[in-house]
N, C-alpha and C positions, 0 to 999 in steps of 0.2 A: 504493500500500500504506500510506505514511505517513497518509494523507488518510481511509484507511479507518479505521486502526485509533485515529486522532483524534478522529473520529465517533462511534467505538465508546468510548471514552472517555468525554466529555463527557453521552452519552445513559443510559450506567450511574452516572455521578457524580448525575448528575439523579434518579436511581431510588433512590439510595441513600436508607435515612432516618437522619440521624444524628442522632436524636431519642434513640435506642437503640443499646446496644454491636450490631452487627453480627458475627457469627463468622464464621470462614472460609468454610464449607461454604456459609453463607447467600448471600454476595458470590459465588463462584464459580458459584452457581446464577444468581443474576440476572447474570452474567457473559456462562453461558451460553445461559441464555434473549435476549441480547442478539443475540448472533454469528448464532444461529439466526434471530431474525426480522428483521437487518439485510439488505436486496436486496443488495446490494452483496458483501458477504461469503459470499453462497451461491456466487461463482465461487471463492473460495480454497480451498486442497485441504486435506484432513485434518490435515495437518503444519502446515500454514500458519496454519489454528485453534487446535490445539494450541499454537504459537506467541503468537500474540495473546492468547492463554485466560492465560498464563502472563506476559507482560511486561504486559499490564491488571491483572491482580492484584496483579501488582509496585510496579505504582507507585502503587497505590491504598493498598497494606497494609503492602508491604515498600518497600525502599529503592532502587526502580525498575531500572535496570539494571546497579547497583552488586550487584544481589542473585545474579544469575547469576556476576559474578564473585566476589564470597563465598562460594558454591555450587560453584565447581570448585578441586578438591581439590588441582589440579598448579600454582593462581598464589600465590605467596608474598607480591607485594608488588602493591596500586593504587594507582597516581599519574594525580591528576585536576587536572589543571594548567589550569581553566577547563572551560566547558561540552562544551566538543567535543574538546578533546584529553585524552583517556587512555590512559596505558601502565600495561601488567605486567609483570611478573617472573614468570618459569617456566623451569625448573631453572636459574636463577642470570642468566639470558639478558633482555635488556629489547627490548621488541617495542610497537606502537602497535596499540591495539586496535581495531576497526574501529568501535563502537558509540560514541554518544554520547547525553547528556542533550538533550532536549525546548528546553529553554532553560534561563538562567540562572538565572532564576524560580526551576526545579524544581530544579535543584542547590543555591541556599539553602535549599527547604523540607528538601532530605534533608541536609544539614548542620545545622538548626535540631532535626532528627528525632534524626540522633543525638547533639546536646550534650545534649537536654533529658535523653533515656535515662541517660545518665550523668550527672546531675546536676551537669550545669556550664553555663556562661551563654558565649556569644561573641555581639560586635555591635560596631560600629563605633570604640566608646572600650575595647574588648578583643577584638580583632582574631587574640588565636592563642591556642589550647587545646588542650591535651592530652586525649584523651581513651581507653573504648575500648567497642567490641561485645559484645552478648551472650555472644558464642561466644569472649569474649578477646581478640579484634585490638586491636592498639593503633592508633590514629587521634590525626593532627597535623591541623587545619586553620590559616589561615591566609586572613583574608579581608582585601578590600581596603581601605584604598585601601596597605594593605602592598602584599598582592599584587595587580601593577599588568595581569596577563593575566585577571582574577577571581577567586574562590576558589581557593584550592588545597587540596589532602584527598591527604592518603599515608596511608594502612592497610595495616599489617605483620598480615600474618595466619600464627597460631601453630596447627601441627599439633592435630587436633581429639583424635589419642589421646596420651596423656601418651607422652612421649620418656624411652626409658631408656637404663640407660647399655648396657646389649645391642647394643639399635638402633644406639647411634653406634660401638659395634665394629664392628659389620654396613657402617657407610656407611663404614668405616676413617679415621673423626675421631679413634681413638683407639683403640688398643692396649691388648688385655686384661690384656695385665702393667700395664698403666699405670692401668688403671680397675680391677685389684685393690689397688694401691697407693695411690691415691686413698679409693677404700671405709673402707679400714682408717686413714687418716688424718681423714677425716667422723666412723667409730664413735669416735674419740680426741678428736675436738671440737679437732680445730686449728683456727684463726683461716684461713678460703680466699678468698682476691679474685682472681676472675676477669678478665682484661682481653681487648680486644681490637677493633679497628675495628669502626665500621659495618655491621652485619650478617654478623659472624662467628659469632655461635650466642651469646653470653654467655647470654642468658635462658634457652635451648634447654639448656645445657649445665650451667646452674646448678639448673634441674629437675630434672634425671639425675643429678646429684650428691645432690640431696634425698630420695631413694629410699634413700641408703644412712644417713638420721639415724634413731635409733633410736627404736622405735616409741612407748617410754614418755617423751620427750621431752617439753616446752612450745617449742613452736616460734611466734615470733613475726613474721609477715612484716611489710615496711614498702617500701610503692611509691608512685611520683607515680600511674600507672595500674596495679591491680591488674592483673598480666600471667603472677604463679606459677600453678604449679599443681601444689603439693604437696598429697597424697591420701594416706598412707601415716601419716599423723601426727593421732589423735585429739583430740590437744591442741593447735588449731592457733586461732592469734589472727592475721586479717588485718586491716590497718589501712589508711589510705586519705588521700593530699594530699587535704583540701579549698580549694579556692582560695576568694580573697575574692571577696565579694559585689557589689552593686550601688555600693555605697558606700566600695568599699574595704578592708572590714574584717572580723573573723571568719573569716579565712585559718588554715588549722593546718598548719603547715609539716614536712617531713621530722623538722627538728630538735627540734620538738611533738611529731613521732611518736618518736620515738627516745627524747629524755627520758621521756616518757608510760611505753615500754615498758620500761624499768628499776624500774619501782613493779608489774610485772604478774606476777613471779618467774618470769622467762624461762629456759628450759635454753638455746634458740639463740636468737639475734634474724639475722634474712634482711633486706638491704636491699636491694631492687630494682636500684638502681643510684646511685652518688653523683656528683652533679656539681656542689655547689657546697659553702657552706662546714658543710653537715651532718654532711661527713666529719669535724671536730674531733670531736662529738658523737658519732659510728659510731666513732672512735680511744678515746675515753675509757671508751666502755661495753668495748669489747672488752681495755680494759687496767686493767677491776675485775673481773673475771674472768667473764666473760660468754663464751660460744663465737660467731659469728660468720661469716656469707658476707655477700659482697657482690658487685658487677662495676662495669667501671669501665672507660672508653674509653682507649686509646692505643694508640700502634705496637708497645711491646715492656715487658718486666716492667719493666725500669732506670724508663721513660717516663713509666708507669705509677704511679711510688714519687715521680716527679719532679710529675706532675700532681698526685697527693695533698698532697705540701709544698705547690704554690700554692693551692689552694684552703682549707688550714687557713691558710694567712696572712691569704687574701684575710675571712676571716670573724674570726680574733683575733689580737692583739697579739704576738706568743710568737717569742720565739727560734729561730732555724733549727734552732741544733743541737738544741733542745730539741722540734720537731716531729719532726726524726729519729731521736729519740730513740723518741718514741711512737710512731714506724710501725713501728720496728724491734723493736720490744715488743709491740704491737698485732696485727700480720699476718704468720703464719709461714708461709702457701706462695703463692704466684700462679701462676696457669696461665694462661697466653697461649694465645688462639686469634688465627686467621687463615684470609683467607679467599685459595685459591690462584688464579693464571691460569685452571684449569679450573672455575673458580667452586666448588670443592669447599672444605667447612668441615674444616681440623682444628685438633689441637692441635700447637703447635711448639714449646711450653716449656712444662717445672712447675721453676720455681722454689721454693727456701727461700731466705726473708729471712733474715740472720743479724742481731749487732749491731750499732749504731754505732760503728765505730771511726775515732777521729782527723779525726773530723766526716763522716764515709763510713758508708752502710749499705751493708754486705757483701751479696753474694747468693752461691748454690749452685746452678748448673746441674742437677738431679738428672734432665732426661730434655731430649733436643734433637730435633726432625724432621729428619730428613737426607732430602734426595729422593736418589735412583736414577736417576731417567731420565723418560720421556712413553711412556705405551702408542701404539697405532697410534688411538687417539679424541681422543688430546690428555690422556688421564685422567693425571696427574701421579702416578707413583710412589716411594714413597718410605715411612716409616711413623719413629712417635716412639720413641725408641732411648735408652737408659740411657745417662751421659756417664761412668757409673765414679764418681763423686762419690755416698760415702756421704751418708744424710739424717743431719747433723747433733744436730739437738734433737728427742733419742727421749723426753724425759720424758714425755710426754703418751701417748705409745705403751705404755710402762712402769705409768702408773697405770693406763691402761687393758686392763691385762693383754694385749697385743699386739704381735707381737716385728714 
């Protein structure tokens, strides 16, 4: 079957002209005019054309057998840890998939296919980039002689219909008492940073939050790889890391985008995610009065306040107390997500940051996850529960007419 559909390859790349754009319709014709007058292929059955008809096309146009897993709707994550091994991710679970790339070869050309799409460069003296798919996915390569098995390629792929906050009622990530109290703290323009490990929903969750900014806003988003997808908002400005060049140079960094967008007369500025010393620069806009989300990796909110102090050291000079001074001024709720044993997303904390007091930023519990118990599936029962602890700083709630 390999040997056939090899054949059948090489004899359609021959026929191709690429003298001129070729469209779809055109390739699959000379596709199928191929299958039909190969001898060989008149024993394959209907299914089995249909087959070929579809992975020849793939690798000629699309991103060869990377595109079927693209294409199904239930794998969340591809990891291609060299030519022949890949796994997915499907409902939270990781599994090795049975299919592999052609050769090496062919997994550089579709790594070369999509940095060039997105407008980024990878090769041996810049060996890892970020990047991402048409459809959104965000895409890590990683080539060698870092990585010492071949290339390696993870693509996080994001729900193709926008996530509301309904939906994550519905998947019980979150409590409708809790996602009405959230709504009304968005229309008030509090300061919100999202935290939470490795593929706990922050992006997912930070969309569904952007559904409740209001519609006459300027909303300004700021990401290494465009991965929002706020639609709701007429006035929206996306901005975009460009990395440097051939030569090192002409790089625009986070902290280029963030100063950049203070001259743009933002209502909110969104920042994809902070992880290095950008965040000084995401602290100072949001403590001129600018409104403000962002997310940001760690175990728990405290962790979270405690990541943000190292990376505004690691980028300027400034006093401890005087960093937490700015966060404590800066950022008024964090919601923690987490991802549970039954690989289920929710939310397990919304904290309020209060002041610094006595070289301490205070925090406010204002909702906790308490589990219950395990259904008979393993499904983790439990839901986000009010700790009794009023919110704090209702001024923003007050100007904006909202009790």
């Amino acid at each position: 079957m390999d040997a056939v559909k090899g054949e059948l390859q090489e004899r359609i790349k021959d026929k191709v002209d690429y003298s001129r754009e070729l469209s779809d319709e055109e390739l699959l014709d000379i596709i199928d005019e191929e299958i039909k007058s190969q001898s060989r292929a008149c024993f394959l059955s209907m299914k089995e054309k249909q087959r070929f008809r579809k992975e020849i096309f793939n690798s000629i146009r699309r991103l060869d057998v990377l595109q079927e897993l693209l294409e199904d709707p239930s794998i969340t994550e591809i990891m291609i840890n060299g030519a022949s091994n890949i796994f997915i991710e499907r409902e939270g679970r990781i599994s090795r998939w049975e299919g592999s790339f052609d050769s090496r070869k062919k997994l550089e050309d579709i790594i070369q296919h999509i940095v060039a799409g997105a407008n980024r460069m990878i090769n041996e003296a810049n060996p890892i980039v970020d990047a991402r798919l048409e459809d959104g996915s965000r895409v890590n390569i990683v080539l060698p002689p870092i990585a010492l098995e071949g290339p390696i390629v993870t693509i996080r792929k994001f729900p193709k219909e926008t996530m509301t906050m309904e939906k994550l009622i519905g998947y019980q990530s979150v409590t409708e008492e809790a996602a009405n109290f959230l709504k009304k703290l968005v229309m008030a323009g509090y300061n919100i940073f999202i935290s939470g490990g490795t593929g706990s929903g922050k992006t997912t969750f930070l969309n569904a939050l952007s559904n409740f900014i209001p519609e006459e806003e300027r909303v300004i988003t700021i990401e290494d790889s465009a991965e929002l997808q706020i639609r709701n908002i007429p006035n929206l400005v996306r901005l975009e890391v460009r990395n440097a060049n051939v030569e090192g140079s002409n790089a625009i960094s986070i902290r280029d985008l963030i100063k950049s967008s203070l001259r743009m007369r933002p209502d909110r500025i969104v920042v994809g995610e902070v992880r290095d010393a950008s965040s000084i620069d995401m602290l100072q806009a949001l403590n001129t009065g600018h409104c403000g989300m962002s997310t940001g990796h760690s175990n728990s909110p405290a962790d979270m306040l405690s990541r943000l102090e190292t990376m505004v050291l690691l980028g300027a000079d400034i006093p401890l107390l005087a960093v937490r001074k700015q966060i404590a001024s800066a950022i008024d709720i964090i919601i923690h997500l987490a991802r549970l044993r039954d690989k289920s997303r929710r939310v397990t904390e919304i904290v309020e940051v209060l002041d610094c007091t006595d070289g301490e930023i205070e925090l406010n519990t204002l909702y906790r996850f308490e589990e219950e118990g395990e259904g008979p599936n393993g499904r983790v029962i439990g839901s986000l529960k009010r700790t009794g602890q009023p919110l704090i700083q209702r001024q923003k709630l007050m100007r904006a007419g909202l009790s």
